[in-house]
C-alpha positions in Angstrom: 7.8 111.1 203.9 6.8 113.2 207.0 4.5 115.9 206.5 6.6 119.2 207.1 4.8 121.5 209.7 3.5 125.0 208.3 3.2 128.5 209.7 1.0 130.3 208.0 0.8 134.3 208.4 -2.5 136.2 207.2 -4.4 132.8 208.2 -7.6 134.7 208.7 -7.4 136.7 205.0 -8.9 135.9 201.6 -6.8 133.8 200.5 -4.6 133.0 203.9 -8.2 131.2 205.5 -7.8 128.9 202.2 -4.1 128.2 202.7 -4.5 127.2 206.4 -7.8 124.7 204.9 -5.7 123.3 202.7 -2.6 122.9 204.6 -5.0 120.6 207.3 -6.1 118.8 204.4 -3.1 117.5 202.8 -2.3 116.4 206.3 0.1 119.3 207.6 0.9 120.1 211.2 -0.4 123.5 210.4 0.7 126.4 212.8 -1.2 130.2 212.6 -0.5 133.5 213.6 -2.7 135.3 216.1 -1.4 138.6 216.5 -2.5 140.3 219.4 -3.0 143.7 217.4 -6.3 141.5 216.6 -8.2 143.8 219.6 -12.1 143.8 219.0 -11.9 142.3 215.3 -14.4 139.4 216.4 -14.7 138.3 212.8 -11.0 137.6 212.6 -11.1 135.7 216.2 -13.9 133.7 215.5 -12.0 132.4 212.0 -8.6 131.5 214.2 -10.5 129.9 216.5 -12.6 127.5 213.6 -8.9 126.5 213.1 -8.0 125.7 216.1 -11.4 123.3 216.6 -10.2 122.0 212.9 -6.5 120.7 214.6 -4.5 123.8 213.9 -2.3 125.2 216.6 -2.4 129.1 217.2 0.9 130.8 217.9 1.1 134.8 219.4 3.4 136.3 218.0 3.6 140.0 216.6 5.3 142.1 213.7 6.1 144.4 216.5 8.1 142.4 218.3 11.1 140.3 216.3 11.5 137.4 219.2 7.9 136.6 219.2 8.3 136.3 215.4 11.2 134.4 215.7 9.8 131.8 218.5 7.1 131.1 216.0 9.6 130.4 213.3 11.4 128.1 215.3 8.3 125.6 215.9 8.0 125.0 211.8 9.5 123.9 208.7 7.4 125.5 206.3 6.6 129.5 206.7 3.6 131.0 204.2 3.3 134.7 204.0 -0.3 135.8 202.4 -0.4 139.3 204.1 -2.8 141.5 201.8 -0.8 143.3 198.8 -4.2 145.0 197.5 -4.9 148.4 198.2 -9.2 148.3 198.4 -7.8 146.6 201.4 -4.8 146.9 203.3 -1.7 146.9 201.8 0.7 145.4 204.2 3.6 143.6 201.8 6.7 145.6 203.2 6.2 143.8 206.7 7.3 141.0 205.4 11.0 142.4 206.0 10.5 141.6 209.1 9.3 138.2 208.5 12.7 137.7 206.6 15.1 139.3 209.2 13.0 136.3 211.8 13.1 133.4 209.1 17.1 134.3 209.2 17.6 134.1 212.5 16.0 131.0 213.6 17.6 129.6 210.6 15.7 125.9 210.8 13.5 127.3 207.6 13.1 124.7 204.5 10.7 127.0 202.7 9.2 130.3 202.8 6.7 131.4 200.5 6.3 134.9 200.3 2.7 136.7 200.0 2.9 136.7 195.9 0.1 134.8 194.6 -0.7 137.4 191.5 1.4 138.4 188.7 4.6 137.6 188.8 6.3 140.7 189.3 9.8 139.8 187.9 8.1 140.3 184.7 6.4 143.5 185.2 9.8 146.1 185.2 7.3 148.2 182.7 4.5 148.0 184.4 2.7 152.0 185.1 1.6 154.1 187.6 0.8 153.8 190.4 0.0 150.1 190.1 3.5 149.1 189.9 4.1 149.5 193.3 2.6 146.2 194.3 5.4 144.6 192.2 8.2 146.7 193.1 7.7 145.8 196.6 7.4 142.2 196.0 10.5 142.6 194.4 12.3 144.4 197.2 11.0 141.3 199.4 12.5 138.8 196.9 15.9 140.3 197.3 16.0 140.2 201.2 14.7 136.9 200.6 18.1 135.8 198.0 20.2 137.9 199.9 19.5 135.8 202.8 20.1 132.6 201.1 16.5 131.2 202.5 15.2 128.1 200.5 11.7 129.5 198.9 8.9 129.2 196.5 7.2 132.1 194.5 3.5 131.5 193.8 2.0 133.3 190.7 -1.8 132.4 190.7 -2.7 134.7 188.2 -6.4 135.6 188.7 -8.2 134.9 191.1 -11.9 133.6 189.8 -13.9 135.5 192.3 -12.3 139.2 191.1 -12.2 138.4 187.4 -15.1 136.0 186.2 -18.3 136.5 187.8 -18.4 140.3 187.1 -16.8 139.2 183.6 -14.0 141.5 184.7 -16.0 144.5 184.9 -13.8 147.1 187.1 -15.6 148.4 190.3 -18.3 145.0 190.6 -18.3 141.4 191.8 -21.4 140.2 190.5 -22.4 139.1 187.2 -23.6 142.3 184.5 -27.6 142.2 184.0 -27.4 144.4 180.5 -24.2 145.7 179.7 -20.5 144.9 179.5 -17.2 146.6 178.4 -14.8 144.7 176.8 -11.2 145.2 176.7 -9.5 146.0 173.1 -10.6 143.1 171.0 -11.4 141.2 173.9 -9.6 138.0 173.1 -6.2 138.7 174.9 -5.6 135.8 177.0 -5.4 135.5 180.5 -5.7 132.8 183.2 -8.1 132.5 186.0 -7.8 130.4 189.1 -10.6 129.1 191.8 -9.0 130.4 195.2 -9.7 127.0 196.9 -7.1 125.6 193.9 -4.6 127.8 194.6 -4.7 127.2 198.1 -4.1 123.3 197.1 -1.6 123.8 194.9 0.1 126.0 197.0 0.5 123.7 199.7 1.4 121.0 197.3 4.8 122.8 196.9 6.4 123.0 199.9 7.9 119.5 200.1 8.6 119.1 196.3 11.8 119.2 195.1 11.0 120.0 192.2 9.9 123.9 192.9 12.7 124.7 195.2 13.8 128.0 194.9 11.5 128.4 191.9 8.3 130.3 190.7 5.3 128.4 190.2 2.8 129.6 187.7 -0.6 128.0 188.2 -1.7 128.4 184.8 -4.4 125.3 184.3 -4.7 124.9 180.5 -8.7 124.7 180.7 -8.5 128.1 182.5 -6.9 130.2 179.7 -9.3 132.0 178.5 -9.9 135.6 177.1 -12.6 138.0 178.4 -14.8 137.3 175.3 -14.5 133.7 175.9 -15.6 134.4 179.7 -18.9 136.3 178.6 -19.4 134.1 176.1 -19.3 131.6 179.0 -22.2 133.9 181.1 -24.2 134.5 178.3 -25.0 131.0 177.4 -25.5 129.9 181.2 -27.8 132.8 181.4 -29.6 132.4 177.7 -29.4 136.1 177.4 -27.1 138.3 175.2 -25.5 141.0 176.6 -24.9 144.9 175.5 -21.2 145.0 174.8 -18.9 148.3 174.1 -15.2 148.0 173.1 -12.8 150.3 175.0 -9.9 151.1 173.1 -6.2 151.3 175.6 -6.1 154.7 175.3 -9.4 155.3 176.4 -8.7 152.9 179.8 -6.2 154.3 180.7 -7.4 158.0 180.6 -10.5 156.5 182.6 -8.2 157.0 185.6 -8.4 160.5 185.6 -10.1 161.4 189.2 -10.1 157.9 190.5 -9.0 157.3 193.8 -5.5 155.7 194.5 -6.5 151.8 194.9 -9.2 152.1 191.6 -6.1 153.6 189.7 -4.0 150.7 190.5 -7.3 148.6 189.6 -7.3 150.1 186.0 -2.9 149.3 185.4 -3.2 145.9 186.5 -6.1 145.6 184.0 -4.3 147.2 181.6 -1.3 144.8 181.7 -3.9 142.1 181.9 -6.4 142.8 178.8 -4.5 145.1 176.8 -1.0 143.5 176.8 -1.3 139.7 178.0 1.5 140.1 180.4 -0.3 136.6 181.7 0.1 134.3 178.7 2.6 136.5 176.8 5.7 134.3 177.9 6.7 130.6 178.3 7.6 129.3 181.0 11.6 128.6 181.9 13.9 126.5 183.6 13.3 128.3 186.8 9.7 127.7 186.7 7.3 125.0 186.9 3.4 125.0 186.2 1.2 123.9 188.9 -0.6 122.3 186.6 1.7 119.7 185.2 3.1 119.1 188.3 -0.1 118.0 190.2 -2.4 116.8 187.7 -4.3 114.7 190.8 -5.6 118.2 191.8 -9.5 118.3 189.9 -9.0 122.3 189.2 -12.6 123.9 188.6 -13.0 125.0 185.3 -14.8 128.7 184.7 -17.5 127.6 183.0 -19.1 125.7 186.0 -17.6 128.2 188.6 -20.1 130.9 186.7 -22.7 128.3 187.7 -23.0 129.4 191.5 -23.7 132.6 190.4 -26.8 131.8 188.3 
């Protein structure tokens, strides 16, 4: 079967530079956005261009201008959103309305996948303050999305490794504790954790599968269930050394957001829903969802154990 050709938007993010790797190496005729809002930003130039040299094909085209967007629709099969949807960063997930209103016109689309690639926010109606907002707008996209009748995916990668493990999901770090670690009510909620590289391949393993269309797919690899006291556990042998550990009761997190800034608010909620209530592993999945896992057991997923390795 022929390789469909993908347009990926973000291309030069965290997780978008992954996508657009992947996408080359499952064979794709891989398409990127360069926006020409990019000005002075040499960093995000240089990456575009390392695609290009790698066989992708840069397309201009700009959220500021629908026929652009549209053009670059046209040339593809396969359109991937992974605009940023945190707020330590930019926080950029509404846009993709305008995305939608351009996949609709061209009207040659076989699957979009919207930027998602967290929690899957059809499941997080309770979720608090402020941090909610991230899935209410996801949400609002979805709609435009079914309201539109466009043939889609939803990706729910859970956790990404680099945020979660190495810091042993201490808030406000990225590298491993030395002493001392706070652990999350009786630390062995579960949730799952995901190598970025993996969810780039897995993501791109969707598009042309029948199997996911107009479906959410969890990427919930059964060696990468864990619970924060099975992560530290992880460290602590790696490392030979024990570490100092203090239990923080819910109530107690969640007052800690008290004088944070907005995006280390949101930080603490999603925890919350994370440690505190398993809103990960709290649910099986139905019959419109499939788990990466199953699906594509040819993909060698890195288990947490010897990601925490790099790190030593």
């Amino acid at each position: 079967m022929e390789k469909s050709k993908v347009l990926v938007v973000g291309g030069t993010g965290y997780i978008g530079r992954r996508i657009v790797k992947a996408s080359l190496a499952q064979g794709h005729p891989t398409f990127v956005i360069q926006r020409p809002e990019i000005g002075l930003d040499i960093d995000k130039l240089q990456i575009l261009l390392s695609f290009k040299a790698e066989g992708a094909t840069l397309v201009e085209a700009s959220f500021a201008d629908h026929k652009s967007l549209v053009e670059a629709v046209k040339k593809v099969d396969v359109v991937i959103c992974t605009m940023s949807g945190v707020h330590f960063r930019s926080h950029n997930l509404l846009m993709q309305l305008k995305l939608v209103e351009a996949i609709k016109e061209a009207g040659n689309i076989k699957r979009f996948l919207p930027s998602e690639f967290g929690m899957d926010p059809a499941r997080m109606g309770d979720a608090i303050e402020p941090g909610r907002v991230s899935f209410d707008e996801k949400m609002v996209v979805r709609k435009a999305i079914e309201e539109a009748n466009i043939p889609h995916t939803y990706v729910s990668a859970n956790c990404f490794a680099a945020y979660f493990v190495p810091n042993c999901s201490q808030l406000g770090t990225l590298t491993p504790p030395k002493e001392k670690v706070f652990l999350y009510g009786n630390r062995n909620v579960k949730a799952v954790f995901v190598d970025e590289d993996d969810v780039a391949a897995y993501t791109i393993k969707t598009i042309d599968d029948p199997r996911t269309f107009n479906k959410t797919v969890y990427i919930r690899p059964m060696e990468n269930i864990l619970s924060q006291g099975q992560i530290i556990e992880m460290w602590e042998k790696l490392t030979g050394k024990e570490l100092d550990k203090s239990i923080i009761s819910a109530e107690d997190f969640l007052a800690s957001m008290k004088g944070m800034d907005y995006a280390a608010q949101v930080g603490v909620g999603h925890f919350y829903h994370i440690y505190y209530e398993g809103c990960l592993t709290n649910f099986e999945i139905g019959e419109d969802g499939e788990e990466a896992s199953k699906l594509y057991p040819e993909i060698q997923y890195i288990r947490m154990d010897e990601y925490l390795k790099r790190y030593l």
